[in-house]
C-alpha positions in Angstrom: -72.7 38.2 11.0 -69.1 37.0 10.2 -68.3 35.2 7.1 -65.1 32.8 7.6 -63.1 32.8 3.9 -61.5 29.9 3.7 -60.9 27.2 0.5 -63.8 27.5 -1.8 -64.7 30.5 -1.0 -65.3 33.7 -3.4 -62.5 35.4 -1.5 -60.6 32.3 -2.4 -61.5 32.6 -6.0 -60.5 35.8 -6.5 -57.6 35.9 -4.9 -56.5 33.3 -7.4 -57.7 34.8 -9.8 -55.9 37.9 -9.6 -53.0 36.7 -8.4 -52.5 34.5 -11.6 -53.6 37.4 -13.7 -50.5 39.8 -12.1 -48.1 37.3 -12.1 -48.9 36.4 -15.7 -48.7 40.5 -16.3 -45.4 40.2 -14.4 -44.0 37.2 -16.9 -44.9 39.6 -20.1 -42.0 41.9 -18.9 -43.8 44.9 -18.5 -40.9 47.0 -17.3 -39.3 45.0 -15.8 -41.6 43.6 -13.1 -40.8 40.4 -12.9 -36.7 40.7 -12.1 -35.9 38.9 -9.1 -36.6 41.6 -6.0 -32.9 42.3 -5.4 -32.1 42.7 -9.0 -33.7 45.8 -11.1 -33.4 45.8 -14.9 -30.8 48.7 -14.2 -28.4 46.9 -11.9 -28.9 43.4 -13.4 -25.9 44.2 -15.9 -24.3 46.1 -13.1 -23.9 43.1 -10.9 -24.1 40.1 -13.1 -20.7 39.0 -14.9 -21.8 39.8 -18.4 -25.5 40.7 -20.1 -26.2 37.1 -20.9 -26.2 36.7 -17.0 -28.7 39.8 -16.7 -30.6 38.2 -19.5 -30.3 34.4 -17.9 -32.1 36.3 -14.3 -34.3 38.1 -16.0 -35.8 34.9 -17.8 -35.4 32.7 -14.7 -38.1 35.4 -13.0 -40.0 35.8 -15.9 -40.2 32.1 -16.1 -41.4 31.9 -12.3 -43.8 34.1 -12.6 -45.3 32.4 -15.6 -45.3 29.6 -12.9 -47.1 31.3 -10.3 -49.5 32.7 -13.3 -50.2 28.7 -14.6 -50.9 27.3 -10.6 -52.9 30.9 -9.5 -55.4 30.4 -12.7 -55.5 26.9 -12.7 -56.8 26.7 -9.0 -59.4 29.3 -9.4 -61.0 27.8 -12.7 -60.9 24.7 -10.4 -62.3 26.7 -7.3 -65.7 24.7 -6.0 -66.7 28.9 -5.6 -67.1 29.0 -9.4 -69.2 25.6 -10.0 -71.7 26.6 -6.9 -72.1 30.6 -7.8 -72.2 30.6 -11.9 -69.8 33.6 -11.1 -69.1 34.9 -15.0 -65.7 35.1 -13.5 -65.4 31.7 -12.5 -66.1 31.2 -16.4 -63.3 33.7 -17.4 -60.4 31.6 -15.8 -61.7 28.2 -17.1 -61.3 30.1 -20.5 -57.8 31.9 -19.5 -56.7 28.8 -18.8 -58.1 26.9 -21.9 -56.8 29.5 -23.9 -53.2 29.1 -22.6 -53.2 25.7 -23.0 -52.9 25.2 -19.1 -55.5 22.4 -19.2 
């Protein structure tokens, strides 16, 4: 029997979940990651004007990607999944997020 995942689902959870937990991993820097996808850490100061317009991309995407991290976590520690199942999971975002300040 089929299971249909849709918006409150434990598919749905996770998927938030992890999502917000790369792109926060993504916003920390770690190597680089988070550059915008047709600018790498090796040709940002290759094709920007000077290296404060490397660094200015560089923070723009990091500064997305904390974005993305904020919505992602905030959705699953709101997810209707979490409330229903008890999911320890479920519990871990509502703390990411309380811990972040993201409240």
């Amino acid at each position: 029997m089929g299971h249909a995942a849709g918006a409150g689902s434990a598919e749905d959870f996770y998927a938030q979940l992890y999502l917000g937990l790369y792109n926060e991993a993504k916003a920390a820097g770690n190597g680089g990651l988070c550059t915008p996808a047709a600018t790498t850490p090796t040709t940002a100061t290759a094709t920007a004007s000077s290296p404060s317009d490397a660094h200015s991309e560089v923070a723009a995407a990091q500064a997305g990607c904390e974005n993305k991290a904020r919505a992602y976590m905030k959705a699953a520690a709101a997810s209707p999944y979490g409330s229903r199942s008890g999911d320890y999971m479920w519990f871990l975002s509502k703390v990411h997020v309380a811990q972040r300040g993201w409240t």
